[in-house]
VOBA-1610 file (N, C-alpha, C; in pm, whole numbers, padded with zeros to 5 digits, always signed):
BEGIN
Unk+01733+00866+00491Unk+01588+00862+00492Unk+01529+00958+00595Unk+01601+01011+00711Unk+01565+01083+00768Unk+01516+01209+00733Unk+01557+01256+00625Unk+01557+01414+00607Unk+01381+01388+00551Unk+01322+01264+00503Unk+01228+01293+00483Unk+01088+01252+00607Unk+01175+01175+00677Unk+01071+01154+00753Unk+01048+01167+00890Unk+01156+01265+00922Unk+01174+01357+01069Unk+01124+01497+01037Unk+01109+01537+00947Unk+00997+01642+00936Unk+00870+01661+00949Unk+00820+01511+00869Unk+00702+01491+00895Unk+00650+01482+01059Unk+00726+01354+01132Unk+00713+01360+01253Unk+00663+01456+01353Unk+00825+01547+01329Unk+00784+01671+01394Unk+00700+01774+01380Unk+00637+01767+01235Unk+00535+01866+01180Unk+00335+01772+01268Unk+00391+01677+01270Unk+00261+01609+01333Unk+00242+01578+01465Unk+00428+01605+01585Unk+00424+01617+01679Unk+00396+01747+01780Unk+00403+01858+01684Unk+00324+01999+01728Unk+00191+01993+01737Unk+00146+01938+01646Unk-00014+01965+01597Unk-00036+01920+01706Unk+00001+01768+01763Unk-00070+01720+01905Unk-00039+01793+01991Unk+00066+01822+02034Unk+00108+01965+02169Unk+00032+02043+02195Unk-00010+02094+02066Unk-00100+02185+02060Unk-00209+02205+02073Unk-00256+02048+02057Unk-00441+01996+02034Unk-00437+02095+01871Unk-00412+02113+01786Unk-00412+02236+01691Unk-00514+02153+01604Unk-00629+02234+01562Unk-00663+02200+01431Unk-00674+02225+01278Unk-00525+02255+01264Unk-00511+02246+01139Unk-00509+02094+01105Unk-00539+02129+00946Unk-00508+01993+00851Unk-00352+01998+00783Unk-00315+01873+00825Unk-00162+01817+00747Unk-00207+01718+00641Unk-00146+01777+00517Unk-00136+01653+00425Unk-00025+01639+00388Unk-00002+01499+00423Unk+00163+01450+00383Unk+00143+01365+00233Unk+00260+01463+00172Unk+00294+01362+00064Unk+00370+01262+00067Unk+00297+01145+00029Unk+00321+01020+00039Unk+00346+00945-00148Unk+00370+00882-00174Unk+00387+00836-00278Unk+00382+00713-00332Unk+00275+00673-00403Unk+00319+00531-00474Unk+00408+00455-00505Unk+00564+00420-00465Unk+00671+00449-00491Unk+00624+00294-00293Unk+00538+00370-00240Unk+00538+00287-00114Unk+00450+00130-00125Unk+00422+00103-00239Unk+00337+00004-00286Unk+00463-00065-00355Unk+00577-00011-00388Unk+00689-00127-00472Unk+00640-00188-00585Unk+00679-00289-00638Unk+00619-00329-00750Unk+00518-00441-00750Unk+00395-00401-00788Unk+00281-00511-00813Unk+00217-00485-00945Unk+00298-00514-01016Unk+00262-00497-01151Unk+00143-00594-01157Unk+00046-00548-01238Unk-00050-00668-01252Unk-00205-00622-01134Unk-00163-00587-01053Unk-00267-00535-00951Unk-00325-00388-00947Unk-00429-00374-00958Unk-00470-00208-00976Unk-00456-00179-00789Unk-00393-00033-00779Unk-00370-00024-00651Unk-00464+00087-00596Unk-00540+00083-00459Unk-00570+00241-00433Unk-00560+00210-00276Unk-00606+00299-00214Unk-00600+00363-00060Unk-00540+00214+00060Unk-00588+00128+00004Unk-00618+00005+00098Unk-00543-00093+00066Unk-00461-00119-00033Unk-00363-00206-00096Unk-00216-00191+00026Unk-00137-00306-00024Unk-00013-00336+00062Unk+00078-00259+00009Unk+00139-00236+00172Unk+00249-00112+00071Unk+00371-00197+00102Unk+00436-00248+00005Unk+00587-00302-00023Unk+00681-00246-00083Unk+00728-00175-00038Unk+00855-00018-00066Unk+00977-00122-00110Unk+01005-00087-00204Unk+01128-00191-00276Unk+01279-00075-00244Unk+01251+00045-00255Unk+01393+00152-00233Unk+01411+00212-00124Unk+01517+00283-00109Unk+01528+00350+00008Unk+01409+00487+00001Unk+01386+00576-00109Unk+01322+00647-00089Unk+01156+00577-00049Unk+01140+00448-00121Unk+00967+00414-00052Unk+00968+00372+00030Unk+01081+00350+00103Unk+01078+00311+00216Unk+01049+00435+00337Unk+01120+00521+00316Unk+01097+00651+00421Unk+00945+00694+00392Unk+00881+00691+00233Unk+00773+00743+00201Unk+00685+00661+00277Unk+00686+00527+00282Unk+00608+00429+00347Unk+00614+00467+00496Unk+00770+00525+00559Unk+00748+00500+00720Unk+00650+00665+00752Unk+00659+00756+00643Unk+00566+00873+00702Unk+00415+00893+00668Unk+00371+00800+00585Unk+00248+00706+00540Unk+00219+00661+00707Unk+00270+00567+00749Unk+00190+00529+00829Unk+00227+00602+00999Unk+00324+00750+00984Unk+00290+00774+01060Unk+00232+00918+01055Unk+00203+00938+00958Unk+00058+01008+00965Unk-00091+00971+00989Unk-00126+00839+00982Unk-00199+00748+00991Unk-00201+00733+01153Unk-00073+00684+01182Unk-00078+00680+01316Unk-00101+00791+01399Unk-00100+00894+01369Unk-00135+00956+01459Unk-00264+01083+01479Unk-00319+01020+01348Unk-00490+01102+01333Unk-00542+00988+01386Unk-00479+00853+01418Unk-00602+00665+01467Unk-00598+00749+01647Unk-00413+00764+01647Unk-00399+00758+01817Unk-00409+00874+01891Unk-00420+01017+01808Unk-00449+01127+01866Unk-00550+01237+01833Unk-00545+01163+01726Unk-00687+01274+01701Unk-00680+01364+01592Unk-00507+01401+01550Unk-00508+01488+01471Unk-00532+01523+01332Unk-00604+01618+01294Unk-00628+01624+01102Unk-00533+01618+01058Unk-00545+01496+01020Unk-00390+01390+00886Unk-00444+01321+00794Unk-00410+01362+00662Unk-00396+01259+00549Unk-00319+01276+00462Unk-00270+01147+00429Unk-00182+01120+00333Unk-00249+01152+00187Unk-00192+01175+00104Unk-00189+01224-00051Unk-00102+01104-00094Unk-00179+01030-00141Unk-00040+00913-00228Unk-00030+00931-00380Unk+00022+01028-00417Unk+00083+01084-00525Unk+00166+01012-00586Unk+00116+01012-00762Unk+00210+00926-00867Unk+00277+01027-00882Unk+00344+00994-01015Unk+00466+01112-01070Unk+00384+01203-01115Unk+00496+01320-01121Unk+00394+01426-01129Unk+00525+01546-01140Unk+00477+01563-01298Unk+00547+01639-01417Unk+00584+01784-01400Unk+00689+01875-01427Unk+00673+02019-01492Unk+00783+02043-01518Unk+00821+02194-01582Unk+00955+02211-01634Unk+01079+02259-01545Unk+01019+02237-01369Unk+01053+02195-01263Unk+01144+02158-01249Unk+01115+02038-01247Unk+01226+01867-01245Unk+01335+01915-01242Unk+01388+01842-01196Unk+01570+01845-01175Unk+01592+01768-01298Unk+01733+01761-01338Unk+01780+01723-01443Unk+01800+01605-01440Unk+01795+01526-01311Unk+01816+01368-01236Unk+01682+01306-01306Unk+01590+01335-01286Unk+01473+01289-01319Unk+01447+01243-01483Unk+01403+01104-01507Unk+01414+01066-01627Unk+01358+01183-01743Unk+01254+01177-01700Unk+01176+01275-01845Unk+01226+01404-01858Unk+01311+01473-01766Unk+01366+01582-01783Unk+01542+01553-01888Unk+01553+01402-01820Unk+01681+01387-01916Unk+01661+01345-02034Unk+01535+01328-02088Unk+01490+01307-02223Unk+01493+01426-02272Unk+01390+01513-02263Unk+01366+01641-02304Unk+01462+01734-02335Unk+01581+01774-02170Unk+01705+01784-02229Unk+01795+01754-02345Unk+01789+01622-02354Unk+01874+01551-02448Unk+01829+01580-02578Unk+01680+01587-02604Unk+01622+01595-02745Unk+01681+01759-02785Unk+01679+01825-02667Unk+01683+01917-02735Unk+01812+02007-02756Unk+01934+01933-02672Unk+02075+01936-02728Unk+02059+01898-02864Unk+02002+01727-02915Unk+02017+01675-03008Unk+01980+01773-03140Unk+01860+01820-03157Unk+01801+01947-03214Unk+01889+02092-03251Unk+02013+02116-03113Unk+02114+02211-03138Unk+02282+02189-03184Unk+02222+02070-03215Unk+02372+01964-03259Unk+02468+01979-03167Unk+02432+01952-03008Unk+02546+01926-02922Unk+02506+01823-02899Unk+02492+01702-02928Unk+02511+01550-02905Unk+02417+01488-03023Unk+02442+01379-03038Unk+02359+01266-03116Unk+02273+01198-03072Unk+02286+01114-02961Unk+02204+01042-02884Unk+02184+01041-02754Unk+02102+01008-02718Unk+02090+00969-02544Unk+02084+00808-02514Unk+02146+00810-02395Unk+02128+00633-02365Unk+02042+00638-02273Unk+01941+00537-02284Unk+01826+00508-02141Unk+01863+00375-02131Unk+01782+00313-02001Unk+01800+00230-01897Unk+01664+00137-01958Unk+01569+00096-01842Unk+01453+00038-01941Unk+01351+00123-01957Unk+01309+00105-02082Unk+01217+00212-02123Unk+01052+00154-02131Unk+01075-00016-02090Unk+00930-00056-02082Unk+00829-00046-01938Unk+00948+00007-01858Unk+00830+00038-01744Unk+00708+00147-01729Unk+00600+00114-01686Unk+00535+00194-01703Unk+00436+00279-01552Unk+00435+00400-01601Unk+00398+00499-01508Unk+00248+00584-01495Unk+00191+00631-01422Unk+00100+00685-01452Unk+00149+00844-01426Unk+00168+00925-01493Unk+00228+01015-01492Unk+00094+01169-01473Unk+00146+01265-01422Unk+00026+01420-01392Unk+00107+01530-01426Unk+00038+01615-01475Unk+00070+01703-01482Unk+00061+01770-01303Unk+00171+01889-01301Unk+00185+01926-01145Unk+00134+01993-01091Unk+00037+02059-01184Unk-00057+02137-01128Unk-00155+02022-01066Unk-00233+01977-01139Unk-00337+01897-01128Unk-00284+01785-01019Unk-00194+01771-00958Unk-00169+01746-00801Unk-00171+01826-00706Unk-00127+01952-00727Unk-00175+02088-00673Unk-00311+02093-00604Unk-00401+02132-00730Unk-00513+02097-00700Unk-00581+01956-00606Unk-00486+01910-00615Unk-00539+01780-00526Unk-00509+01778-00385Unk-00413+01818-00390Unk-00397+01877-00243Unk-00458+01928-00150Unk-00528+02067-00190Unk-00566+02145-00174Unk-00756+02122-00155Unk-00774+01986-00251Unk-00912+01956-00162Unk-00899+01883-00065Unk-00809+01773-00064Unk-00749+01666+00006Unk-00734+01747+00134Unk-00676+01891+00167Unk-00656+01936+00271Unk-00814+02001+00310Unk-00879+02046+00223Unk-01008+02125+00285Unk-01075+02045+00293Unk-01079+01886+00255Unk-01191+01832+00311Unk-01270+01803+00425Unk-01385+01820+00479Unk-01396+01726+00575Unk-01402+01602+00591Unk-01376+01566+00527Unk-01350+01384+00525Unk-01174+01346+00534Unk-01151+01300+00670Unk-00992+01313+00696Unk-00976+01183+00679Unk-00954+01135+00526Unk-00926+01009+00446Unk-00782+01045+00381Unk-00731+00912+00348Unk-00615+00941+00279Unk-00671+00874+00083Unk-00579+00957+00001Unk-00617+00946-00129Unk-00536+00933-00181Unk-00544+00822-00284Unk-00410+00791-00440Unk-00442+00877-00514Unk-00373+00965-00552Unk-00351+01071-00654Unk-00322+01031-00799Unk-00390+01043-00887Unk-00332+00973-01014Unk-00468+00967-01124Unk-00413+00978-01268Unk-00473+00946-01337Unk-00548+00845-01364Unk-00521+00697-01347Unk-00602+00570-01385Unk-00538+00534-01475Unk-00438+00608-01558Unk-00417+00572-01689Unk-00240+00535-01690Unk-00181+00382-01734Unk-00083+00395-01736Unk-00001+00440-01864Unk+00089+00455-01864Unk+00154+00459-01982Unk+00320+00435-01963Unk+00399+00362-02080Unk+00513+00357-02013Unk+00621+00431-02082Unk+00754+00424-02093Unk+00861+00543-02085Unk+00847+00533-02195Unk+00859+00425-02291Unk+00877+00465-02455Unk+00750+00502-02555Unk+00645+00513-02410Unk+00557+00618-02503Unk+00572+00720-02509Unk+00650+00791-02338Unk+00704+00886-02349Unk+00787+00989-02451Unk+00901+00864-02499Unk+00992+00909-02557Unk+00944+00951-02734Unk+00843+00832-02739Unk+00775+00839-02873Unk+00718+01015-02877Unk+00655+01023-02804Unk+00560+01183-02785Unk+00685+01310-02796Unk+00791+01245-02724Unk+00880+01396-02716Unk+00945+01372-02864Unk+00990+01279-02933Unk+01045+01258-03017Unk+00967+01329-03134Unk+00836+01305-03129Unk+00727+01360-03283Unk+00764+01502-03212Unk+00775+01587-03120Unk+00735+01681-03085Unk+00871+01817-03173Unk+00934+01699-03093Unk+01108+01765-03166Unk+01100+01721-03306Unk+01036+01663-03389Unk+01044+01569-03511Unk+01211+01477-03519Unk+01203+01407-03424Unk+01296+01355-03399Unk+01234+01165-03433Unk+01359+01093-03504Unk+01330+00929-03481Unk+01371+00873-03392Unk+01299+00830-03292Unk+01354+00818-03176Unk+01432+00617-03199Unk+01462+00567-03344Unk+01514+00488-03370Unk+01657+00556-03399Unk+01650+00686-03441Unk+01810+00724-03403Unk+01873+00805-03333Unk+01798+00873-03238Unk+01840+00938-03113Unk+01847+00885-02990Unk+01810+00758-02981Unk+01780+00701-02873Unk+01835+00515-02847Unk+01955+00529-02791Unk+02025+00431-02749Unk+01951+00326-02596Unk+02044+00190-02574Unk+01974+00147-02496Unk+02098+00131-02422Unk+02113+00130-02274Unk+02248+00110-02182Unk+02178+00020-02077Unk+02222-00056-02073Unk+02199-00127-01941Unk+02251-00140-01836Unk+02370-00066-01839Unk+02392-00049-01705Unk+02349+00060-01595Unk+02183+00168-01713Unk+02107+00261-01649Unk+02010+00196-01622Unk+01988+00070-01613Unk+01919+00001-01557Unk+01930-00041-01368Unk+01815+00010-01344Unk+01800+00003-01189Unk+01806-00153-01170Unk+01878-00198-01014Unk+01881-00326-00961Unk+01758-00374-00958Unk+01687-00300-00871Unk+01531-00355-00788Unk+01436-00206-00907Unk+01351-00258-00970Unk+01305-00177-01040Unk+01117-00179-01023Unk+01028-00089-01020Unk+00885-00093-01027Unk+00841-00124-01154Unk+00846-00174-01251Unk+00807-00253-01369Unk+00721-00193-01430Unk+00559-00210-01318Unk+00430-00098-01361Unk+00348-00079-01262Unk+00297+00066-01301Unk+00224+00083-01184Unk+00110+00124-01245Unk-00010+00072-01178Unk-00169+00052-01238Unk-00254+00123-01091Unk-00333+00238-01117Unk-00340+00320-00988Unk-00516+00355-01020Unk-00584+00331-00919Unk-00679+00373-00886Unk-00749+00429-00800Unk-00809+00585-00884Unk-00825+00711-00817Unk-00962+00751-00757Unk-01029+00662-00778Unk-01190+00654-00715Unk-01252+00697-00623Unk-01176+00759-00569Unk-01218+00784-00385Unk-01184+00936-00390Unk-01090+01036-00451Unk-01035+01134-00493Unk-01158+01169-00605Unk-01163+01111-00673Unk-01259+01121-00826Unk-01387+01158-00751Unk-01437+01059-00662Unk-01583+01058-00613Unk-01593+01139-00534Unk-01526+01113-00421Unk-01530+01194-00304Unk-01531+01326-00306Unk-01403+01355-00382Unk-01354+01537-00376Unk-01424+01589-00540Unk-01483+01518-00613Unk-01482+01537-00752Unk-01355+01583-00866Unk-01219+01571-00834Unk-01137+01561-00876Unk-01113+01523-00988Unk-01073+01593-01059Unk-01026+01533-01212Unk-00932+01575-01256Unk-00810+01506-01343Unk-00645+01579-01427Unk-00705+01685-01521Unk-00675+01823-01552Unk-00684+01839-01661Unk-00609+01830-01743Unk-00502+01804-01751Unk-00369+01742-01877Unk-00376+01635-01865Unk-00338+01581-02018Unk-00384+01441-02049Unk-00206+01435-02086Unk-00193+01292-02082Unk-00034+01239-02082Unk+00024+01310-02218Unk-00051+01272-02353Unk+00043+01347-02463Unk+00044+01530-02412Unk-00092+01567-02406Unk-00051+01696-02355Unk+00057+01754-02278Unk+00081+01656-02174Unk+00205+01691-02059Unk+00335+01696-02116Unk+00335+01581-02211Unk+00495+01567-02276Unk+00484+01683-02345Unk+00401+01731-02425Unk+00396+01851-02493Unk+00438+01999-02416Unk+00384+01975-02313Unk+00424+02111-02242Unk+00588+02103-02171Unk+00594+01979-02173Unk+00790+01948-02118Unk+00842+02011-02198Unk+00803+01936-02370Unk+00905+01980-02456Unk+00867+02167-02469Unk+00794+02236-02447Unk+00757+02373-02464Unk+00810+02409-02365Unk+00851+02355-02266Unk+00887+02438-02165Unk+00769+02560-02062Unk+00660+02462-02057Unk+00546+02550-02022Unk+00542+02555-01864Unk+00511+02619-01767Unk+00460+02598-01627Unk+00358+02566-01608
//
């Protein structure tokens, strides 16, 4: 967990040395809220980190926090949902869909096995976090902001979208394994962006089918 959250540290222990006023925005991630399925979450909600990664995300959350309360410095967190492009590592679920469809398409495999496919995500295109950043950092208002659509959706809508895309049935390309099933899992996540929306006037311009569309295209 260190590698992610001894950078931060030290990137926020200069700024004070320095008195410096630049703005830091740390990405932080929803991922630090754990699972509260059922609860719409934004800026002010409990953060209950269920993994090792929300857990480090959670400890540089609040010490970016801590140290624009105790020193003064321009800090805010960005609490960023998932957030899409043709990027991704191959680890990453929707990239191992997309992959897979499109072996399946060149007849080097038949199926793919997934884990559970009913959890659900609010998913961005990666630009349109980009952009969020980037007001999030020029603002003068040194608030922290949930990054995210509003809109959930979960994996087997996903898979449904890449599947029409490839003209694929995703009743026969698509197996179920349970042993790709995570121990401690986030179920759903329900995110509200109101403060980002209002504040910075912020808005996604890719909409979720659009995004799967540009996976399977392979677009930037």
């Amino acid at each position: 967990m260190s590698e992610i959250f001894d950078p931060v540290v030290n990137i926020l222990e200069v700024l004070k040395q320095r008195s410096s006023k630049a703005t830091f925005v740390n990405a932080a991630s929803t991922d630090c809220f754990g699972d509260q399925s059922g609860t719409v979450l934004n800026e002010t909600s409990r953060m209950q980190p269920i993994s090792p990664y929300g857990i480090s995300k959670t400890a540089t959350f609040w010490a970016t926090q801590n140290y624009r309360e105790a020193f003064g410095i321009r800090a805010r967190n960005a609490i960023l949902t998932n957030h899409e492009s043709p990027l991704r590592g191959p680890a990453f679920v929707t990239q191992k869909i997309i992959s897979g469809l499109r072996d399946i398409t060149l007849g080097k495999k038949k199926s793919i096995a997934l884990g559970n496919t009913t959890i659900g995500r609010d998913w961005l295109w990666a630009d349109d976090v980009a952009r969020a950043l980037a007001l999030i950092g020029s603002s003068p208002q040194s608030h922290d902001c949930v990054v995210a659509s509003g809109t959930t959706s979960t994996l087997d809508e996903f898979t449904t979208l890449a599947c029409a895309e490839f003209e694929l049935d995703p009743k026969v390309v698509l197996t179920h394994d349970p042993g790709l099933t995570r121990p401690r899992e986030i179920q759903s996540v329900h995110l509200d962006p109101s403060r980002i929306k209002e504040d910075l006037g912020w808005q996604p311009q890719v909409s979720f089918p659009e995004l799967v569309s540009r996976l399977v295209r392979d677009e930037p």
